[in-house]
C-alpha positions as CSV (number, residue, x, y, z in Angstrom):
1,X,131.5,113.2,61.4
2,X,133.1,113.5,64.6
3,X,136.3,111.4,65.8
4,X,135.5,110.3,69.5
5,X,138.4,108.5,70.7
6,X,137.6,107.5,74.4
7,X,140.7,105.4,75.6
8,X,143.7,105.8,73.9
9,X,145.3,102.5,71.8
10,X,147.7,100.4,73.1
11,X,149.7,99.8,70.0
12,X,153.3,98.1,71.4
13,X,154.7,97.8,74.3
14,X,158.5,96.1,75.5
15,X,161.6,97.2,76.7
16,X,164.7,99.3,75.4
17,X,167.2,101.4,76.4
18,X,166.0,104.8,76.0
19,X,169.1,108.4,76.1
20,X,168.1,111.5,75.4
21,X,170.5,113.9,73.5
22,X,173.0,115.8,74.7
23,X,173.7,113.0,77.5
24,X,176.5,110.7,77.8
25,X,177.0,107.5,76.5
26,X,176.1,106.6,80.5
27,X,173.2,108.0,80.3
28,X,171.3,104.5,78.8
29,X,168.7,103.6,80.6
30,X,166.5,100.5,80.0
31,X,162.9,101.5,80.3
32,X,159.7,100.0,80.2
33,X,157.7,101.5,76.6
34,X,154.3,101.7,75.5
35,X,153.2,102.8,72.1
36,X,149.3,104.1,72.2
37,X,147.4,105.4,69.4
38,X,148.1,109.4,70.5
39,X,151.3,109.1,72.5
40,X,154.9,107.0,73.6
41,X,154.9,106.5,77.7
42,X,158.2,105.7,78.8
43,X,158.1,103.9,82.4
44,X,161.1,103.0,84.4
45,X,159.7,99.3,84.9
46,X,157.0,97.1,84.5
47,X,155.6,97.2,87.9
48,X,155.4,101.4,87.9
49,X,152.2,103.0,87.5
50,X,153.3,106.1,86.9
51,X,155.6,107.3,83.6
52,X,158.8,109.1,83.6
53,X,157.7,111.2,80.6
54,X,155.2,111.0,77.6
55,X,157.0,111.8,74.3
56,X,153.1,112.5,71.9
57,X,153.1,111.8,68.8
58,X,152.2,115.2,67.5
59,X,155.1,116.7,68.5
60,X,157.6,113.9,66.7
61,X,159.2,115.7,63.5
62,X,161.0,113.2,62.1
63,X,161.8,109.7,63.2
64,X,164.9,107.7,61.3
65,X,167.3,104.7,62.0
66,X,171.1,105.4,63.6
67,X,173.9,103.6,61.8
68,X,176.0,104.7,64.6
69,X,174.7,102.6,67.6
70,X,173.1,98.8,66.5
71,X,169.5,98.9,66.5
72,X,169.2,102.2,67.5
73,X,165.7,104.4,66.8
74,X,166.0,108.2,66.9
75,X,163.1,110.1,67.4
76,X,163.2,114.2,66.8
77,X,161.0,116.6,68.1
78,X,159.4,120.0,66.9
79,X,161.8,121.7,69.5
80,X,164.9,120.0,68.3
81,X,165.3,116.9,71.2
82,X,166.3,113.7,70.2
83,X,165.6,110.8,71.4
84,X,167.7,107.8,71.1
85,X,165.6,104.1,71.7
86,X,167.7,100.6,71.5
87,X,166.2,97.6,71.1
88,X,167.1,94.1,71.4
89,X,167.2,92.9,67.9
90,X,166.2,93.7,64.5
91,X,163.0,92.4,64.4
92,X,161.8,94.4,67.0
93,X,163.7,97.8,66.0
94,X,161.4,97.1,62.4
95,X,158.6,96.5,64.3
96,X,158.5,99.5,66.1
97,X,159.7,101.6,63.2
98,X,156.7,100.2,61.6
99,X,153.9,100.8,64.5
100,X,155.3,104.5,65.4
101,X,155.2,105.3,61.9
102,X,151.8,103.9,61.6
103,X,150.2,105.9,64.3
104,X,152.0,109.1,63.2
105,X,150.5,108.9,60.1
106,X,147.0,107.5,60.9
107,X,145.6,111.1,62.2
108,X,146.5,112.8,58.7
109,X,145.0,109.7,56.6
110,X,141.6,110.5,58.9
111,X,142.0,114.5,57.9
112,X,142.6,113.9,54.1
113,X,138.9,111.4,54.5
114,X,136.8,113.9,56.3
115,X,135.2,117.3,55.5
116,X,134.6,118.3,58.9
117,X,138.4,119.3,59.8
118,X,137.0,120.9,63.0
119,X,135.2,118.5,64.3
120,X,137.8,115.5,63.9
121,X,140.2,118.1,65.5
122,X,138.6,118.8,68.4
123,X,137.5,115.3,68.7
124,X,141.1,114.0,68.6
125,X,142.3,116.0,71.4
126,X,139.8,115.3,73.2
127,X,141.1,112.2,74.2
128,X,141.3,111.2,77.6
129,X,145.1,109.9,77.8
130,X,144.4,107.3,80.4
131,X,147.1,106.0,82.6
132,X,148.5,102.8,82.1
133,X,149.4,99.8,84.0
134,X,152.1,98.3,82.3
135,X,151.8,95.4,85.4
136,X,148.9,93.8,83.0
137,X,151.1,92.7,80.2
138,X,154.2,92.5,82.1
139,X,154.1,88.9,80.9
140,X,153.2,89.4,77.3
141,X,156.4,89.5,75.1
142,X,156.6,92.4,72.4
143,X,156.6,90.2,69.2
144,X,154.0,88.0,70.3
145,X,151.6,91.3,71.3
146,X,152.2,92.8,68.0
147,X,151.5,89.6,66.3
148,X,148.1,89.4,68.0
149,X,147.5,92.9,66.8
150,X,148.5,92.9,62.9
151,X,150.6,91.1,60.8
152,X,153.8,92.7,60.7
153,X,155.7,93.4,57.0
154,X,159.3,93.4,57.1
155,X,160.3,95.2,53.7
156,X,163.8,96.3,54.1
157,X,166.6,95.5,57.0
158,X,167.2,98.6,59.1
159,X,170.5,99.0,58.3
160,X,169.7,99.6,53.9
161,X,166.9,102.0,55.8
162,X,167.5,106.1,54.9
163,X,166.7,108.8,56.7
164,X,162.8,110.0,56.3
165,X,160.7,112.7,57.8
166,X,157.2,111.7,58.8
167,X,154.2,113.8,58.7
168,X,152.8,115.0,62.0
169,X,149.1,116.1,63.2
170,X,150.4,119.3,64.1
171,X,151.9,120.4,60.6
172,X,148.5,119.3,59.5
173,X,146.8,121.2,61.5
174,X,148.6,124.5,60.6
175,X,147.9,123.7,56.9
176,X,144.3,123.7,57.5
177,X,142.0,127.0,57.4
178,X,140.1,127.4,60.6
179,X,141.8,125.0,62.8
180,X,142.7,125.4,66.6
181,X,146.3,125.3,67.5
182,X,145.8,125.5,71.2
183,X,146.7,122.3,72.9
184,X,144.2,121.4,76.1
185,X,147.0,119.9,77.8
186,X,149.1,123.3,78.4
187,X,148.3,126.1,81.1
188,X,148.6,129.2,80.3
189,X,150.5,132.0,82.8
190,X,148.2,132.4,85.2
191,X,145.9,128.9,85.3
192,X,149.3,127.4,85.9
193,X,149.9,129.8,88.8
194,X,146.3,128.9,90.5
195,X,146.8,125.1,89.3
196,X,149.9,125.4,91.5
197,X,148.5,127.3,94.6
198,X,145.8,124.4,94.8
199,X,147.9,121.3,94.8
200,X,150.7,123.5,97.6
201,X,147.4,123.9,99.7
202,X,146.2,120.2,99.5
203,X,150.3,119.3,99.9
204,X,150.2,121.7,103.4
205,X,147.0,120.7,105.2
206,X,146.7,117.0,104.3
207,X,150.6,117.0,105.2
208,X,152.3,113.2,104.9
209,X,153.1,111.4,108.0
210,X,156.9,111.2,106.9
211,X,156.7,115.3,107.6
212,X,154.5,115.8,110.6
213,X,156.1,116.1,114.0
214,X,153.3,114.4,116.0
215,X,151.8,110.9,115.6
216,X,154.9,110.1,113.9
217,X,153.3,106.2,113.5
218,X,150.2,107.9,111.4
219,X,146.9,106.7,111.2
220,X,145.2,105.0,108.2
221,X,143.4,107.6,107.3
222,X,146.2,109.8,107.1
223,X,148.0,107.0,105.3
224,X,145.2,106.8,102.7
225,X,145.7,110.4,102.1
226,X,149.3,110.1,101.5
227,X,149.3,107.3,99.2
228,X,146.8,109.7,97.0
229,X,149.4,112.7,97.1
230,X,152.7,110.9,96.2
231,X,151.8,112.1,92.6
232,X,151.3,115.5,93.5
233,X,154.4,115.7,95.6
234,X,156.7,113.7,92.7
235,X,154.8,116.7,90.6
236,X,156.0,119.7,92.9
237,X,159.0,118.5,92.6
238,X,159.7,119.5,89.0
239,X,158.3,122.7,89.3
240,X,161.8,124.8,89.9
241,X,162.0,123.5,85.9
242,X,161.2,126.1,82.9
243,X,157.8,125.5,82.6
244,X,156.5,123.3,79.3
245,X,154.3,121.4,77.8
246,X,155.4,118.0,79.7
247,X,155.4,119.6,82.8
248,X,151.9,120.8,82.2
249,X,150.8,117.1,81.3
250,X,152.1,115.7,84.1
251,X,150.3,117.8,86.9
252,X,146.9,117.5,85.2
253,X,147.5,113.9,85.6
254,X,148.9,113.5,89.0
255,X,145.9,115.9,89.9
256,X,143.7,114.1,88.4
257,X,144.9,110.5,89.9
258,X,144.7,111.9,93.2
259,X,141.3,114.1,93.1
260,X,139.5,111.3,91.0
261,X,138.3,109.5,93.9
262,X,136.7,112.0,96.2
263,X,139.0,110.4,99.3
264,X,141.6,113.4,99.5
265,X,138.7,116.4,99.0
266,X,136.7,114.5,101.9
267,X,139.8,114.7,104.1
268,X,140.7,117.8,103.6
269,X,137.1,119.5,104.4
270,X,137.4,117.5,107.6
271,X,141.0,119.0,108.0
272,X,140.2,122.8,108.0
273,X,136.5,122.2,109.1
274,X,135.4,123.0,112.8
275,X,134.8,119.0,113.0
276,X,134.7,116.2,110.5
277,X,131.6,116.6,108.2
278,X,132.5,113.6,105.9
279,X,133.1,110.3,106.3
280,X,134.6,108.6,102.8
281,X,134.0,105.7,101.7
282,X,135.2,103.5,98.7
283,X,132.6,104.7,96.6
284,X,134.0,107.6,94.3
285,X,130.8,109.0,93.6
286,X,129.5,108.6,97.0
287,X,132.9,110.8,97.9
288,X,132.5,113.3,95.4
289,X,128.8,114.1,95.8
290,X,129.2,114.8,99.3
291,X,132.4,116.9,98.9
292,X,130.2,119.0,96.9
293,X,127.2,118.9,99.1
294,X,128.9,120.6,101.8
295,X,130.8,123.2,100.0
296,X,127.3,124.1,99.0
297,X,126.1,124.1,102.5
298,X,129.2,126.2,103.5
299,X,128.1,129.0,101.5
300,X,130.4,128.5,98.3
301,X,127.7,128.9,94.9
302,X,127.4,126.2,92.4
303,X,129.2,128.0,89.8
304,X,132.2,128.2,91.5
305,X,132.1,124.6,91.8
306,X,133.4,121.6,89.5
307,X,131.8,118.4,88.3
308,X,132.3,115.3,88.7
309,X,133.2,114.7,84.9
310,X,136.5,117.7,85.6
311,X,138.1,114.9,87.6
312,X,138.1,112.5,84.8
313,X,138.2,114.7,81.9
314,X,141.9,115.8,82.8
315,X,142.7,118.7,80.7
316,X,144.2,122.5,81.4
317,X,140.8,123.7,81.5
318,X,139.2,121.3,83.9
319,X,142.3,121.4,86.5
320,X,141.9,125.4,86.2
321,X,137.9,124.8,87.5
322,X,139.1,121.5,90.5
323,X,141.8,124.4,91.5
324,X,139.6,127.2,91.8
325,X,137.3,125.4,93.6
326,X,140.0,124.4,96.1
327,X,140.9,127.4,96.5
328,X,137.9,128.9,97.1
329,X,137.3,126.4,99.9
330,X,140.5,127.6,101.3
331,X,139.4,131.2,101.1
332,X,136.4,130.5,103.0
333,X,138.0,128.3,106.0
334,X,140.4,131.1,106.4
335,X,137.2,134.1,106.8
336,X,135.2,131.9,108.8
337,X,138.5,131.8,111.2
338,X,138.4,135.3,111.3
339,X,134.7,135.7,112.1
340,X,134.8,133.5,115.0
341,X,137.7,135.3,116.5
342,X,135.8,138.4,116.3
343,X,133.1,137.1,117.7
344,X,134.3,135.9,120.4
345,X,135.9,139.4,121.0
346,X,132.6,141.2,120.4
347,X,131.1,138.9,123.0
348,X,133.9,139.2,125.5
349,X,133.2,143.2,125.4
350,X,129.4,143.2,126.1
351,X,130.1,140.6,128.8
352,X,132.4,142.6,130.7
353,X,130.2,144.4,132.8
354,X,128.3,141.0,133.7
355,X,132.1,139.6,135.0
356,X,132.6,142.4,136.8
357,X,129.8,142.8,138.8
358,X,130.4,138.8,139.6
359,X,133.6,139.6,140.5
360,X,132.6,142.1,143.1
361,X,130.0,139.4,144.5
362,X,133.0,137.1,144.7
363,X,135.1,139.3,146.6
364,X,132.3,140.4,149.0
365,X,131.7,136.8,149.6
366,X,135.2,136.1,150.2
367,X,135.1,139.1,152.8
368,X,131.9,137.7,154.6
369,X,133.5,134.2,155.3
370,X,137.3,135.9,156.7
371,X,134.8,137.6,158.7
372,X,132.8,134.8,160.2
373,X,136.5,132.8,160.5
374,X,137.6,135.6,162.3
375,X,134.4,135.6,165.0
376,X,134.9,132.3,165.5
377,X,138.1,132.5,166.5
378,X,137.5,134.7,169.5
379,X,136.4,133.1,172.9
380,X,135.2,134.4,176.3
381,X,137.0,133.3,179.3
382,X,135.7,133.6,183.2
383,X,138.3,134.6,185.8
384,X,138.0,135.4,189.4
385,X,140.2,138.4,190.7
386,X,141.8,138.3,194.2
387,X,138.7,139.8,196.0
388,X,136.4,136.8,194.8
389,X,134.6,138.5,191.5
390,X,134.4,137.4,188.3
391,X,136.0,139.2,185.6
392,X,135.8,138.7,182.0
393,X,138.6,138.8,179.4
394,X,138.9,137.8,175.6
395,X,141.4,135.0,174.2
């Protein structure tokens, strides 16, 4: 049996003040939080479309209840971070106690039910994490959303609550004979490297109109373009970080977000092509198949192309095959710059001969006319000397 999870869960969502450790007591923030089935997205409001940072729930280690701050949540991490969430009351603190340790524990209640660990695996993390508009429940209250959900069991108050470790799908995973380890959302060495070369090349030739020089009001294509690569450029930004598993995440996504559509890919082949070949259009698929088309048509093979389904999938190993294919396009734009230029050279030389002898005709033109100017300049004139005969002189 396989486990085909689609579209991640939205379990809970609400606000609290989220501090990471090691920071100050200044360092609350109140954040926007969203519980799915695989992972917690923290978002810095309701009207933000993209997260701050995803916190999966694979990686929590143990999650337990501070008596030092009221209401406080503590969540720890296979790497040792803590994470400190306050909520508004106790009802809500229980409640998401309840639903974080509920999600944690549904993968390994799945593994201990099915034989085909595998499978269930693979299927798992697999998972497209979509990304989520909190701005669609903006209005929906936390209590009320989890009551719609399930029918929430208050046992004990927080503060009579001790410290537990949960089970994770990671330790489970370790336990089992035969299963993968590797995570599809981390690049290794060099993918990240190539993953990074593509988006700088996009980020340099599609360059935003707050950074070019000329046309400093834009156009809308341009514009269009831009509001596609804010992701990429909010991703670049993190890169002077030690690389992780976060970091990883976060530029599949953003890559993702702005590829998915076709609109930047059609751009840019109009950008570093002799003339625009495509004209977009709202249609993704439309966009896509005719980004392809003409990569084909410029000489790149099919294999060295991606599919449609890489720019939706978003994982390590589909961004690898978007980048390469980028930056194969990129490879070819700059040899077919360098053809032309010789050309033009090549065709300069055997046309030498050809301008010279024209320039020879010119200049033996030029002498015939200052030759005929000349001739017309000079005039006969009749005189008579003093003994009555005509004589004849040149002016």
């Amino acid at each position: 049996m396989v486990l085909t999870l689609t579209h991640a869960e939205v379990t809970r969502c609400g606000l609290a003040n989220i501090k990471k450790s090691g920071i100050s007591w200044k360092g609350w923030k109140e954040r926007w939080i969203i519980l799915k089935s695989n992972a917690l997205l923290v978002y810095k409001n309701t009207q933000e479309h993209q997260f701050k940072f995803r916190l999966s729930l694979a990686s929590i280690k143990a999650i337990d209840i501070k008596d030092l701050y009221p209401r406080c949540l503590k969540l720890t991490l296979l790497d040792g971070t803590q994470y400190s969430f306050a909520f508004q009351s106790n009802t809500e603190l229980e409640a998401w106690y309840n639903d974080i340790n509920r999600s944690i524990m549904a993968p390994a209640s799945v593994l201990s039910d099915e034989g085909d660990i595998e499978e269930i695996i693979d299927g798992y993390f697999n998972d497209y994490y979509a990304s989520y508009s909190p701005s669609t429940i903006r209005a929906t209250t936390p209590d009320s959303f989890a009551s719609e959900l399930f029918d929430i069991s208050l046992d004990r108050h927080p503060s009579k609550r001790q410290t537990s470790s949960t089970p994770n799908l990671l330790e489970t995973r370790e336990s089992v004979p035969g299963a993968k380890t590797s995570d599809i959302y981390t690049f290794a060495n060099h993918e990240r490297i190539l993953v990074r070369k593509a988006i700088l090349f996009l980020c340099s030739c599609m360059e935003p109109r707050l950074l070019r020089r000329s046309d400093p009001g834009g156009e809308k294509p341009f514009d269009l373009v831009e509001i596609r690569l804010r992701a990429l450029i909010r991703a670049k930004e993190k890169w002077t970080r030690p690389p992780d598993a976060q970091n990883d995440y976060e530029t599949i996504v953003s890559l993702s977000e702005a590829l998915k559509d076709g609109y930047v890919l059609c751009q840019t082949l109009n950008t570093i092509g002799p003339s625009s070949m495509i004209r977009p259009t709202d249609r993704d698929s439309i966009n896509i198949a005719k980004f392809l088309s003409n990569c084909r048509d410029m000489g790149i093979p099919r294999g060295e192309l991606f599919s449609p389904s890489d720019l939706t999938e978003a994982t390590a190993e589909s961004s690898v095959r978007v980048a390469s294919a980028i930056l194969t396009l990129a490879k070819l734009s700059t040899t077919d710059d360098t053809i032309t230029t010789e050309s033009m050279a090549k065709f300069s030389k055997s046309t030498a001969a050809i301008l010279q002898k024209k320039k020879d005709k010119l200049s033996s033109i030029e002498a015939s006319v200052d030759q005929f100017i000349t001739s017309q300049m000079r005039k006969d004139s009749l005189r008579y000397d003093q003994h009555g005969q005509v004589s004849q002189y040149e002016l």
